[in-house]
Residue frames relative to the residue before (quaternion, step in Angstrom):
aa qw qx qy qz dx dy dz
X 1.0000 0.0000 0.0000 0.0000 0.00 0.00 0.00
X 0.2540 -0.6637 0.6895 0.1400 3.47 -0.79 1.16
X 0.2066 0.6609 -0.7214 -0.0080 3.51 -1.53 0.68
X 0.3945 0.4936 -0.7369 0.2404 3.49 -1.82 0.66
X 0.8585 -0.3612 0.1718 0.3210 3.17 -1.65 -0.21
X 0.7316 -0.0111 -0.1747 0.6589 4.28 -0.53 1.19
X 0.4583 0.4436 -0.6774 0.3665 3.58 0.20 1.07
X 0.6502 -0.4990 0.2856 0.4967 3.47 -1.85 0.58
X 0.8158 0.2359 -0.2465 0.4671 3.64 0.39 -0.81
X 0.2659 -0.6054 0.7420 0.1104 4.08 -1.09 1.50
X 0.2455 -0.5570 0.7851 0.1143 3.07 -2.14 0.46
X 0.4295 -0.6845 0.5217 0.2736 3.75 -1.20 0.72
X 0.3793 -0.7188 0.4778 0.3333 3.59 -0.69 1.23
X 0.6625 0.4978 -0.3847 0.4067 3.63 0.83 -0.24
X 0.7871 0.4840 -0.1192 0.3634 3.64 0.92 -1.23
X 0.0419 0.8181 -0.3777 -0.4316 2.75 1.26 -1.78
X 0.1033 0.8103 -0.5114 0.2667 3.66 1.35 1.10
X 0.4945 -0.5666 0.6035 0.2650 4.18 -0.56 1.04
X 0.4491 0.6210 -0.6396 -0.0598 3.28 -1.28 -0.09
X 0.4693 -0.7448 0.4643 0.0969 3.12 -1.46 1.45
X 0.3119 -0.7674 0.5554 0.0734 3.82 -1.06 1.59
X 0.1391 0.8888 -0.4146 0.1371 3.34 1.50 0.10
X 0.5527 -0.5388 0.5132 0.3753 4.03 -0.30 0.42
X 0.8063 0.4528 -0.1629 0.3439 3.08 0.57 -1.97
X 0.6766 0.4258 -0.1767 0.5742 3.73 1.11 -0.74
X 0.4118 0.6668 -0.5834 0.2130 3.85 0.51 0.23
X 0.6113 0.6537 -0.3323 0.2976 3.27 1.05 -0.57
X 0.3088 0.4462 -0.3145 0.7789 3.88 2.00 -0.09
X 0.7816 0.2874 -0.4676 0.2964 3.64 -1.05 -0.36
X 0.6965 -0.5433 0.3375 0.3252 3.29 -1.54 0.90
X 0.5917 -0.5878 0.4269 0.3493 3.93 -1.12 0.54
X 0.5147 -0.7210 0.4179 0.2013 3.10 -0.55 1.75
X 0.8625 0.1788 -0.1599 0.4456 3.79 0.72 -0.78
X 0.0435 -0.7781 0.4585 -0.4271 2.52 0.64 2.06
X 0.7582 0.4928 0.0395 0.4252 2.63 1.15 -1.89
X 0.6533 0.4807 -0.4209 0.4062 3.17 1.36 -0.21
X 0.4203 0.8203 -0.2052 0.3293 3.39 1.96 -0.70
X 0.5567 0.6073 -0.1423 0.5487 2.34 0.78 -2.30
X 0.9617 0.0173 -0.1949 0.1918 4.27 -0.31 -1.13
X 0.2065 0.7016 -0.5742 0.3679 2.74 2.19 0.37
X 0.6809 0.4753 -0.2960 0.4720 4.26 0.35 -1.41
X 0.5712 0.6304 -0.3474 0.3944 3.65 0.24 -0.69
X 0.6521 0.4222 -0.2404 0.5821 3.54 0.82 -1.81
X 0.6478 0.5373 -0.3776 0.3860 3.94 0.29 -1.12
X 0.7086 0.2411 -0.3382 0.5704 4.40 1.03 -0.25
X 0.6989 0.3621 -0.4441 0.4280 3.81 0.84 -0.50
X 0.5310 0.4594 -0.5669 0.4309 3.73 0.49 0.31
X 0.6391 0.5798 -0.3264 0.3858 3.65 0.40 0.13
X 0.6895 -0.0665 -0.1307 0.7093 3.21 2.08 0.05
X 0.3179 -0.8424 0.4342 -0.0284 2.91 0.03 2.12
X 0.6889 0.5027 -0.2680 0.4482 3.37 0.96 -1.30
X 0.5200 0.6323 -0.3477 0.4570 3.94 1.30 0.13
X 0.3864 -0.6719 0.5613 0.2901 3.18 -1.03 0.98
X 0.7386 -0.1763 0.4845 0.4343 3.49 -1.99 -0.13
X 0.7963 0.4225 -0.1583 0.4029 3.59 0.19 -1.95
X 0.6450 0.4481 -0.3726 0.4943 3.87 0.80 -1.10
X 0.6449 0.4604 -0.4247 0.4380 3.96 0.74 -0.56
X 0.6962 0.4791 -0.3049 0.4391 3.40 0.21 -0.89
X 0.4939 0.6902 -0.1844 0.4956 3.39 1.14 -0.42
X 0.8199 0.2046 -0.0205 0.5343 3.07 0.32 -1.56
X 0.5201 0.4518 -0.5414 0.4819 3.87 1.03 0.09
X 0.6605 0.5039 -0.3351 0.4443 4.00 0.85 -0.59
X 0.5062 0.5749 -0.3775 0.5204 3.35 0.85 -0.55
X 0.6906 0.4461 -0.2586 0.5071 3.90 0.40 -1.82
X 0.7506 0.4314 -0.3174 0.3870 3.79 0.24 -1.16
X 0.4453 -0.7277 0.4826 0.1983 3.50 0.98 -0.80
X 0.7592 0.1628 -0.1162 0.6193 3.88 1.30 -0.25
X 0.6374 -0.5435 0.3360 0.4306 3.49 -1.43 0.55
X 0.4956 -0.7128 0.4791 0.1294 3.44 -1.39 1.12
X 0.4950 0.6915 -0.3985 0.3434 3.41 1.57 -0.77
X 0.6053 0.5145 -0.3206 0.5159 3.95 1.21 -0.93
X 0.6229 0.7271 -0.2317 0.1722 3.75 0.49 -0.17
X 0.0812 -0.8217 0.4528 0.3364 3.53 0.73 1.05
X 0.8378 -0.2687 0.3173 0.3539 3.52 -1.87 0.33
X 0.8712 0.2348 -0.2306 0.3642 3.44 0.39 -0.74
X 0.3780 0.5479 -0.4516 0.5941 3.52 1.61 0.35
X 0.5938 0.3799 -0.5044 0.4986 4.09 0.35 -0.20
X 0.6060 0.6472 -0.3316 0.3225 3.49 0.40 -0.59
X 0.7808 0.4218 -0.0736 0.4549 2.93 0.98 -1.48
X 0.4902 0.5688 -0.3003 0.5882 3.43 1.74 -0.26
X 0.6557 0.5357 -0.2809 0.4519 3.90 1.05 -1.15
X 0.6595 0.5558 -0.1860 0.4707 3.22 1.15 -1.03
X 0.6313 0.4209 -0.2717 0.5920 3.59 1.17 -0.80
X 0.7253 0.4963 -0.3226 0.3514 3.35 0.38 -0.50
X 0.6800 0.4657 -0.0569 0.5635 3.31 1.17 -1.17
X 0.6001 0.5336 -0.3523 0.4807 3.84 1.70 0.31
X 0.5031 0.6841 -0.2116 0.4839 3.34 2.19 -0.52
């Protein structure tokens, strides 16, 4: 088994949990266009502080929430952006 970065099987840099990119198994992997969702919304609270990096948001949504973000499905970040950006 080959694993690091665009091989079939990735390891999480945070977990170290396997997960397989296989062709044949995409059907198990999360819905790819999600992700455009997921930053089409994102851009809509970080355009509201432009003069922030990528890093100072992410940052500061962990900072606001108070616990690690890495455990967080997609639509709990949302809901954290949304609280945060309602203040």
């Amino acid at each position: 088994m080959v694993v690091g970065h665009g091989s079939p099987m990735d390891s999480c840099y945070h977990c170290n949990h396997l997960y397989n990119y296989n062709k044949d198994t995409i059907s198990s992997m999360r819905d790819p266009d999600r992700i455009d969702k997921f930053l089409e919304r994102l851009g809509m609270y970080w355009k509201q502080v432009p003069d922030w990096r990528f890093g100072q948001l992410f940052c500061n949504m962990q900072r606001f929430d108070g616990s690690d973000l890495f455990y967080k499905e997609d639509e709990d970040l949302l809901i954290l952006f949304r609280k945060y950006f309602s203040e």
